[in-house]
TORTI-605402 format. One record per residue (C-alpha): residue in three letters; x, y, z. Coordinates in steps of 0.1 Angstrom, whole numbers, padded with zeros to 4 digits, always signed. Layout:
N
ALAXYZ;...
//
This chain:
516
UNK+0169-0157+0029;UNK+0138-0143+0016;UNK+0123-0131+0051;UNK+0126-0093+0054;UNK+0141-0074+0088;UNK+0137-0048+0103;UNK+0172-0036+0096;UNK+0172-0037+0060;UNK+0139-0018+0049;UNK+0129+0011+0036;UNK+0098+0030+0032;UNK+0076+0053+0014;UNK+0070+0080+0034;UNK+0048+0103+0032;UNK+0022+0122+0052;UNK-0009+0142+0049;UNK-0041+0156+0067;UNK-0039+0163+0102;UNK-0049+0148+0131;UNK-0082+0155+0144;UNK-0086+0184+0172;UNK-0105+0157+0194;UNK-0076+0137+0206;UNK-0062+0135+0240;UNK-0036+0157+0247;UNK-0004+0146+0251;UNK+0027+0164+0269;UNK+0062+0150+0254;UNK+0076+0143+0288;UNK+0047+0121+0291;UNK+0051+0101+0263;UNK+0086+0092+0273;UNK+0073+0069+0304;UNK+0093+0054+0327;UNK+0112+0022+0312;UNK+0136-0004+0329;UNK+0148-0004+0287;UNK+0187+0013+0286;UNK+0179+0045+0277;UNK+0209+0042+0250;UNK+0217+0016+0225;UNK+0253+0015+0211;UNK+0236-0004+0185;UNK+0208+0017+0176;UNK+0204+0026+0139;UNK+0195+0054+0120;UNK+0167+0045+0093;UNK+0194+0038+0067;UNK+0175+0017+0039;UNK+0202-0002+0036;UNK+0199-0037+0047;UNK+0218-0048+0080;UNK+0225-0085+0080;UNK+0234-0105+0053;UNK+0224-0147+0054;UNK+0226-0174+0028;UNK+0197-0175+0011;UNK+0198-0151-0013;UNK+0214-0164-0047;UNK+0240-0142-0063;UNK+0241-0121-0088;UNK+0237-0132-0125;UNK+0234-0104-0151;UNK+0269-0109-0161;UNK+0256-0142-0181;UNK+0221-0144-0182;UNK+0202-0133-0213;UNK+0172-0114-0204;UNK+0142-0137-0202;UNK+0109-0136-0185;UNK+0107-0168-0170;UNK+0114-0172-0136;UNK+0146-0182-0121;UNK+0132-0194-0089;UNK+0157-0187-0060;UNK+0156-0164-0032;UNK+0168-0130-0026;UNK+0139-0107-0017;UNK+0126-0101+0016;UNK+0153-0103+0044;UNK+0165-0137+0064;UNK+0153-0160+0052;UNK+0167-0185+0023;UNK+0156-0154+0004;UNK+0121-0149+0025;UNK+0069-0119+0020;UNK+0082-0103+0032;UNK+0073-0120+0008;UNK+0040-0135-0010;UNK+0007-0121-0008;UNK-0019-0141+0009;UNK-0043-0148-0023;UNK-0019-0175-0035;UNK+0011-0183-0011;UNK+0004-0203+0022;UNK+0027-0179+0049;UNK+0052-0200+0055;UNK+0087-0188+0067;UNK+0107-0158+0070;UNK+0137-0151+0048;UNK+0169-0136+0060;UNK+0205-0128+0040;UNK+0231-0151+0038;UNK+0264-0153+0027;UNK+0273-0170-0010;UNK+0300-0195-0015;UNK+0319-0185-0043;UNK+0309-0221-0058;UNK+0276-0217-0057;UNK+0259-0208-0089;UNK+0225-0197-0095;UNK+0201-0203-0124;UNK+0173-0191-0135;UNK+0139-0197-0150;UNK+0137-0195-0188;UNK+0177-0183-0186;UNK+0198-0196-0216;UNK+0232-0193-0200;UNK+0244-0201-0166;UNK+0251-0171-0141;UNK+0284-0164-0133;UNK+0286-0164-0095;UNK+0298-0138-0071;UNK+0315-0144-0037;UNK+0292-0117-0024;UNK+0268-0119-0002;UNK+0232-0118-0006;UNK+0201-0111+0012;UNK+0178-0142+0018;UNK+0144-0134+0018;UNK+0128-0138+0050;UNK+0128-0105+0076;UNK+0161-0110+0096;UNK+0157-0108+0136;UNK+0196-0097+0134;UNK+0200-0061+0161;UNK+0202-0030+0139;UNK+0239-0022+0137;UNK+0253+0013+0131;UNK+0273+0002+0105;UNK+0246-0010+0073;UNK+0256-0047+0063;UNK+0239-0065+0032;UNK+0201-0073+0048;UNK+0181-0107+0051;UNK+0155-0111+0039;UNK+0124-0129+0048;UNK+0092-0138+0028;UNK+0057-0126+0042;UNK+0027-0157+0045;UNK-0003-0141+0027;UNK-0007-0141-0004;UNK+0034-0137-0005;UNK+0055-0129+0007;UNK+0089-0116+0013;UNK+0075-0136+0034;UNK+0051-0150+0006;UNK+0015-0168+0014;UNK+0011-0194-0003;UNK-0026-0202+0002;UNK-0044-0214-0030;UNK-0064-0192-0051;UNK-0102-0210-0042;UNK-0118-0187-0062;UNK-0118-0175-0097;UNK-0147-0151-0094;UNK-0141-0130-0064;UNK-0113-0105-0059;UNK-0091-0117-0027;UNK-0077-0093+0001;UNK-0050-0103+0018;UNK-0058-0102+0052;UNK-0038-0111+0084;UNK-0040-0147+0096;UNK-0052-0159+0131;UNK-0017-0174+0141;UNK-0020-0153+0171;UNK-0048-0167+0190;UNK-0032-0193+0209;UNK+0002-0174+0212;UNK+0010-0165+0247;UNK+0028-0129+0250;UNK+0042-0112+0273;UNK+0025-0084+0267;UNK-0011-0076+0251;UNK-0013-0083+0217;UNK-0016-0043+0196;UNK-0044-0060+0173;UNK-0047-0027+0157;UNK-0012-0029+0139;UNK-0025-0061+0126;UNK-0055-0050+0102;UNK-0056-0034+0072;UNK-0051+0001+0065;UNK-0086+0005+0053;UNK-0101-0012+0088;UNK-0085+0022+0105;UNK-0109+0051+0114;UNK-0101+0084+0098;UNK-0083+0097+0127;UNK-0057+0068+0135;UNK-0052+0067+0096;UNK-0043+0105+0105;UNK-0018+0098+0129;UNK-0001+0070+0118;UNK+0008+0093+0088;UNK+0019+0121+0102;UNK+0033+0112+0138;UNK+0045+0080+0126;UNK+0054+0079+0086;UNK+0027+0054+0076;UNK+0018+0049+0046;UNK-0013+0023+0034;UNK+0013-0001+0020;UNK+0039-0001+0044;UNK+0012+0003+0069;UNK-0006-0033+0054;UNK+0029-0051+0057;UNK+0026-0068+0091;UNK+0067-0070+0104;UNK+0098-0066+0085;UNK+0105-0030+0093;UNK+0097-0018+0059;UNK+0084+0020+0078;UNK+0119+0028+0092;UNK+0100+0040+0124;UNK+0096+0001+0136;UNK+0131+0001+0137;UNK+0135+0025+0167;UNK+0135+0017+0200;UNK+0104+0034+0226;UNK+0135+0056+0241;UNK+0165+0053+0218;UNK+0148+0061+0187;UNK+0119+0075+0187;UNK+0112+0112+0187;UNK+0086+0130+0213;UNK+0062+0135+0183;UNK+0065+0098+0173;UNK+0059+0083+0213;UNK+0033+0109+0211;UNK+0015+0091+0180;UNK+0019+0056+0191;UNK+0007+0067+0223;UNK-0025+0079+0205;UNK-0025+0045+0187;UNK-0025+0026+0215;UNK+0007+0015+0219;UNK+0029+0015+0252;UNK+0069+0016+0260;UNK+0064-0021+0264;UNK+0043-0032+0235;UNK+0065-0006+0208;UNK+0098-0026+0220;UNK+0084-0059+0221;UNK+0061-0057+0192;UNK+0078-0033+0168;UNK+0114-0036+0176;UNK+0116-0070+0197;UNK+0145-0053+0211;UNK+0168-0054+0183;UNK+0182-0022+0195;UNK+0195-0032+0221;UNK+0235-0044+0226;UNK+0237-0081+0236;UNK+0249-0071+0270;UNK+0216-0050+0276;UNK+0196-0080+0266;UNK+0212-0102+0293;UNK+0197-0079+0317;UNK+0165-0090+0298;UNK+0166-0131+0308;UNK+0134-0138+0292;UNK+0142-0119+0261;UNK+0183-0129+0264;UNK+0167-0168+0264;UNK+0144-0163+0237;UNK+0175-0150+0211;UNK+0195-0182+0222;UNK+0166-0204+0219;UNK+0165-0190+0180;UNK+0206-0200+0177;UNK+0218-0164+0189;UNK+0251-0160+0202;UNK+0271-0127+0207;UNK+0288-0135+0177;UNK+0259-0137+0154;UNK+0244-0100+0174;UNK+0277-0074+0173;UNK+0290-0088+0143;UNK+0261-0084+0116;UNK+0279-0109+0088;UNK+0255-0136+0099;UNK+0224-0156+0109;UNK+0214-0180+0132;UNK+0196-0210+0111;UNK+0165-0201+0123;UNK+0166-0171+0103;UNK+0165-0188+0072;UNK+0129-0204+0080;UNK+0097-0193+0075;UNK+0074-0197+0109;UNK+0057-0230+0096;UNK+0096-0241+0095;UNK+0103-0232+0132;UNK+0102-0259+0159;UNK+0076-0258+0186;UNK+0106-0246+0214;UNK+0119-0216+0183;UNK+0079-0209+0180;UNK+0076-0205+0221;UNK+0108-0185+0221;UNK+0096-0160+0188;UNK+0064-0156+0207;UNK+0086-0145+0240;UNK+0098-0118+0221;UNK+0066-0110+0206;UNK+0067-0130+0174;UNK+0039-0149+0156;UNK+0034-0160+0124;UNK+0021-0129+0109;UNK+0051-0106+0118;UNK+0074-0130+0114;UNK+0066-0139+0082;UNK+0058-0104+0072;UNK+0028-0111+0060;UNK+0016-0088+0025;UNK-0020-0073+0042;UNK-0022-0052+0007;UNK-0055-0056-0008;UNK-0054-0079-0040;UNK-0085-0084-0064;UNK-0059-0103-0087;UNK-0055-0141-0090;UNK-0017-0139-0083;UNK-0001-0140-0047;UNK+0005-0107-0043;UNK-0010-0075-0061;UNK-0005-0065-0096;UNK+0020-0034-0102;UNK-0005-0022-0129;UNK+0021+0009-0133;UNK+0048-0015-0149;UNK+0027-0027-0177;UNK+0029+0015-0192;UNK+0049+0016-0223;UNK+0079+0041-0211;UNK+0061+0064-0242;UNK+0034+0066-0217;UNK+0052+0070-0186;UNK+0050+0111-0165;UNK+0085+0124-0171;UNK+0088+0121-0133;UNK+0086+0087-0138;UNK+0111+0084-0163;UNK+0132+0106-0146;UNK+0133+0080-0113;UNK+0133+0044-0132;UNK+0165+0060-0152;UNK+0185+0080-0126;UNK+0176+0055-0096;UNK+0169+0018-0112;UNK+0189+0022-0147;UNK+0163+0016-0169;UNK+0160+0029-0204;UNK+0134+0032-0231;UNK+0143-0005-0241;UNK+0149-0025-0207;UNK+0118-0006-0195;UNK+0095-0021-0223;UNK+0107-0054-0221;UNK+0104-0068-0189;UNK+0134-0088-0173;UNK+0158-0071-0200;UNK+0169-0048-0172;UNK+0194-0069-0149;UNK+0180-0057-0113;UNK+0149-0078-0123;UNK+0170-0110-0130;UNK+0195-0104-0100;UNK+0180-0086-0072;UNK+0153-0096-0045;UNK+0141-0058-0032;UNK+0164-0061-0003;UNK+0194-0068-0024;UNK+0188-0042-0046;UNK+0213-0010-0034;UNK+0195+0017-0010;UNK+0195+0044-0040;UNK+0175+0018-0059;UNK+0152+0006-0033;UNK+0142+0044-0029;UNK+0137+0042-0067;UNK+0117+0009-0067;UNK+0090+0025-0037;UNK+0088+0063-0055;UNK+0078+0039-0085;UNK+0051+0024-0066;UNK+0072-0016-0057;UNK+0075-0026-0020;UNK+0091-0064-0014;UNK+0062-0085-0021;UNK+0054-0067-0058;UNK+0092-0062-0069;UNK+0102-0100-0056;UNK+0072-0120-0073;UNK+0062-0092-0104;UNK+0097-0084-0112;UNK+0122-0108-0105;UNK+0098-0139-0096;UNK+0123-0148-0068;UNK+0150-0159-0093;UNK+0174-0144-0069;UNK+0165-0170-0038;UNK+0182-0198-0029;UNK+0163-0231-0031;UNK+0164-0232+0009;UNK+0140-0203+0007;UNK+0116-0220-0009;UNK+0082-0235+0012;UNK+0046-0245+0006;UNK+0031-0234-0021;UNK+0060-0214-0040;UNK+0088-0248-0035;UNK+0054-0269-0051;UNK+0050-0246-0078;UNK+0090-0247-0087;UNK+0095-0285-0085;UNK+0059-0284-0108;UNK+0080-0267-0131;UNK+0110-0290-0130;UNK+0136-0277-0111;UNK+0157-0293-0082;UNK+0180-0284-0059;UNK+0206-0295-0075;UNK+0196-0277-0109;UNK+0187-0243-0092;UNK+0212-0235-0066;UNK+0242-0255-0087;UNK+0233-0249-0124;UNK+0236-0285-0131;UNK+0213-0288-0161;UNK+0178-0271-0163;UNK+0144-0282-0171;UNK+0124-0282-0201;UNK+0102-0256-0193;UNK+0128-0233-0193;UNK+0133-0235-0235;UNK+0091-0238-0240;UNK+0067-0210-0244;UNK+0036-0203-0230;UNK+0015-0225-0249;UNK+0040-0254-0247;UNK+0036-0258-0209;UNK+0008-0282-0191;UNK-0025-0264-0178;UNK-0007-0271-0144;UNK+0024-0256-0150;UNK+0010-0225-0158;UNK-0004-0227-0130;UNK+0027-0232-0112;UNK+0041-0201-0130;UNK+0016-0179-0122;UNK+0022-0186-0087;UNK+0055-0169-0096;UNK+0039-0140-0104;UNK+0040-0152-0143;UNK+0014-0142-0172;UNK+0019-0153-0208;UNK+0034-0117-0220;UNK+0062-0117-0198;UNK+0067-0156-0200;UNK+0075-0157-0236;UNK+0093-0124-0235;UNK+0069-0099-0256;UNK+0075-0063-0251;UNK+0052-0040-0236;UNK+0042-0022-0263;UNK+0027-0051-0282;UNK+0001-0056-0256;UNK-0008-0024-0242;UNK-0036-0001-0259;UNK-0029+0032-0261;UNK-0062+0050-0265;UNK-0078+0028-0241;UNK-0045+0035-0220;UNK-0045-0001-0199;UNK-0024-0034-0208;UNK-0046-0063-0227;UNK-0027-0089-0212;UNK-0041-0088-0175;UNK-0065-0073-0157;UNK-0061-0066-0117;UNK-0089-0080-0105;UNK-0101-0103-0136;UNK-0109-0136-0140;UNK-0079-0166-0140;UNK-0076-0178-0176;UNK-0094-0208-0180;UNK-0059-0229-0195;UNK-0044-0227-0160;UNK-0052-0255-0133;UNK-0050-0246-0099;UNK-0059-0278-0088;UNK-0023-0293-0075;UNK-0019-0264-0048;UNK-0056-0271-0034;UNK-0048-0309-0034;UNK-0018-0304-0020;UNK-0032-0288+0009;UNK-0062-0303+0015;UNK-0037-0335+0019;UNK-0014-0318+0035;UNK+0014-0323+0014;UNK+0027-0288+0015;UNK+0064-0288+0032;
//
């Protein structure tokens, strides 16, 4: 599914400055306060980035067959339970939608994608979906799910309409949680953007707690390995000691962070609220200790719940920001999620430290690198389903799920389940069906037309995929980058939408409400 989960991120961690002399002191025995939690969890995880629950979104793997081409194959794979869920779109152009987790693949299901001239060859493997998966974190890593974020998106993607073609957008955090009702206060502060922090809790969240901006600005998912620990079973005196100074408590870490995923089902059953919310989502024992799969509810993206899975999500401290892992990254660009202007260097151009990571760690060379989707982790691979070595690789390069699943592999790994809103309209705008993306039966004519070929509305469509002409009709890098200058001429971050593209059937569709 493309909904990411807290068990099958990884971060970018890194730290500086210090926090300031002003703060309260706190003792470590202190910050380890009472708790009715277990003070142990069989099931507790170290902060492995390699995912830990596998659901059936996620399409499989296709670089055996599939000729490198930049048009997007549009199924999902990248952010963790969902049908391939932001975490991810970004909330310029994706409405936040659902959550994605992993799912397993038939061996008869075949995937397809955009502008591919041959049909995959499919893999009885299983793949992550891209929503965030709710699954516990197991000691033992299993494939992830993930979920897709709702702004701007998003694993869990957002797929809110670009309004504007003169203003830079931020993706910022959506109200969903007003009329929520927790059982615990609402930590607002985890919910705004890195840049809305004062100095000092910037300060601490990076060097108690492993923040960085951009894994700080993605609301849920787990992409900092630190939300993965439990208030007692995880977290050092150091860390309790920086959430403390956040403004977090035992109960708000657990509930809000972790929503008890570290716990062993048994524990939770001494938790009946909590042990009734994870049955209300389709939970069973089962699904918990054994890791290999997902309750349905996984595979949707929040707008996709029913009003009872919504009641229980918010039980356990979910709402439509964290569940859909919402991209909070700030993005002046007219796509959904922010432009990875580092990927648009020709590799002649690149620091050797560069090189040194997208070769050892990702497999490019000189020629994959300059020619976008010629390297087959772009074709195949939602972030989450790339290998833990790799996703190190993709976030020392400067990718986190949102950028890698719509910039790089334009969720050509997700399954069509994983589709919603925004990114399923833009997909059918551009010709596919289920039938034709999940099953390879035929393909549309898009897929054999360049750039210029394709309706004002389908470009439109495909830049909602994260799509510019360049990387559309396959040109390498070096034919649209100027080197003295030292930026790409194709597109800017924050500059204007190209007049050829019409936005005008995602704001229809919403205003009507037509969006599903």
């Amino acid at each position: 599914s493309n909904r990411p989960t807290l068990a099958d991120t990884s971060a970018v961690s890194s730290s500086s400055g210090t926090a300031s002399s002003g703060l309260p002191s706190i003792s470590p025995t202190q910050a380890t306060a009472s708790s009715n939690l277990p003070s142990t969890s069989p099931t507790a995880s170290s902060s492995s980035v390699s995912p830990s629950t596998v659901s059936s979104s996620a399409k499989p793997s296709t670089s055996s067959t599939v000729t490198p081409s930049i048009e997007p194959s549009i199924s999902p794979t990248g952010y963790a339970s969902k049908a391939s869920k932001p975490p991810t779109t970004s909330s310029s152009l994706f409405l936040t939608t659902s959550p994605t987790t992993l799912s397993t693949v038939s061996p008869t299901e075949m995937s397809v994608g955009l502008h591919s001239t041959s049909q995959p060859s499919i893999s009885s493997s299983a793949y992550p979906s891209s929503k965030p998966s709710m699954a516990p974190i197991l000691s033992t890593p299993s494939p992830t799910t993930i979920r897709p974020t709702t702004s701007s998106f998003s694993s869990k993607p957002s797929m809110t309409p670009i309004l504007s073609t003169t203003s830079p957008t931020t993706n910022r955090p959506t109200t969903s949680s007003r009329n929520a009702q927790f059982p615990y206060t609402l930590p607002a502060f985890r919910y705004q953007q890195w840049y809305k922090l004062d100095k000092t809790s910037q300060e601490i969240a990076m060097d108690k707690l492993h923040y960085t901006p951009i894994t700080w600005n993605i609301a849920g998912g787990g992409f900092n390995p630190i939300e993965k620990k439990g208030w007692t079973t995880g977290l050092t005196s150091v860390e309790r000691i920086g959430a403390i100074q956040l403004g977090f408590n035992q109960d708000t870490w657990d509930c809000f962070m972790n929503h008890y995923r570290t716990l062993a089902w048994d524990q939770l059953k001494e938790k009946t609220v909590v042990h009734q919310s994870y049955k209300a989502l389709g939970w069973t024992r089962g699904h918990w200790e054994s890791g290999s799969s997902n309750p349905e509810s996984e595979d949707r993206w929040w707008e996709q719940l029913t009003y009872a899975q919504k009641t229980a999500a918010n039980d356990i401290c979910y709402f439509q920001d964290n569940w859909n892992a919402i991209d909070m990254n700030p993005n002046p660009s007219f796509f959904p999620h922010p432009l990875p202007e580092f990927r648009y260097v020709p590799w002649s151009e690149l620091l050797d430290t560069k090189k040194g990571t997208a070769r050892r760690m990702l497999n490019y060379t000189e020629d994959s690198w300059n020619l976008l989707q010629s390297n087959s982790l772009e074709i195949d691979e939602t972030f989450y389903g790339l290998g833990s070595q790799q996703r190190e690789g993709a976030n020392e390069l400067g990718f986190y799920p949102h950028t890698w699943d719509c910039h790089m592999n334009h969720y050509n790994a997700y399954y069509w389940k994983g589709f919603y809103g925004e990114m399923k309209l833009a997909i059918e705008a551009l010709g596919w069906t289920v039938q034709s993306w999940d099953y390879a039966i035929s393909e549309p004519a898009t897929e054999s037309q360049d750039w210029k070929e394709l309706t004002a509305k389908q470009r439109a469509a495909a830049t909602m995929l994260c799509y510019f002409r360049e990387v559309w009709d396959d040109v390498p890098i070096t034919e649209w980058y100027d080197y003295k200058k030292g930026v790409n001429t194709a597109v800017s971050p924050d500059g204007p939408m190209p007049v050829d593209i019409d936005m005008s059937i995602f704001i229809e569709a919403r205003s009507h409400g037509n969006l599903r």
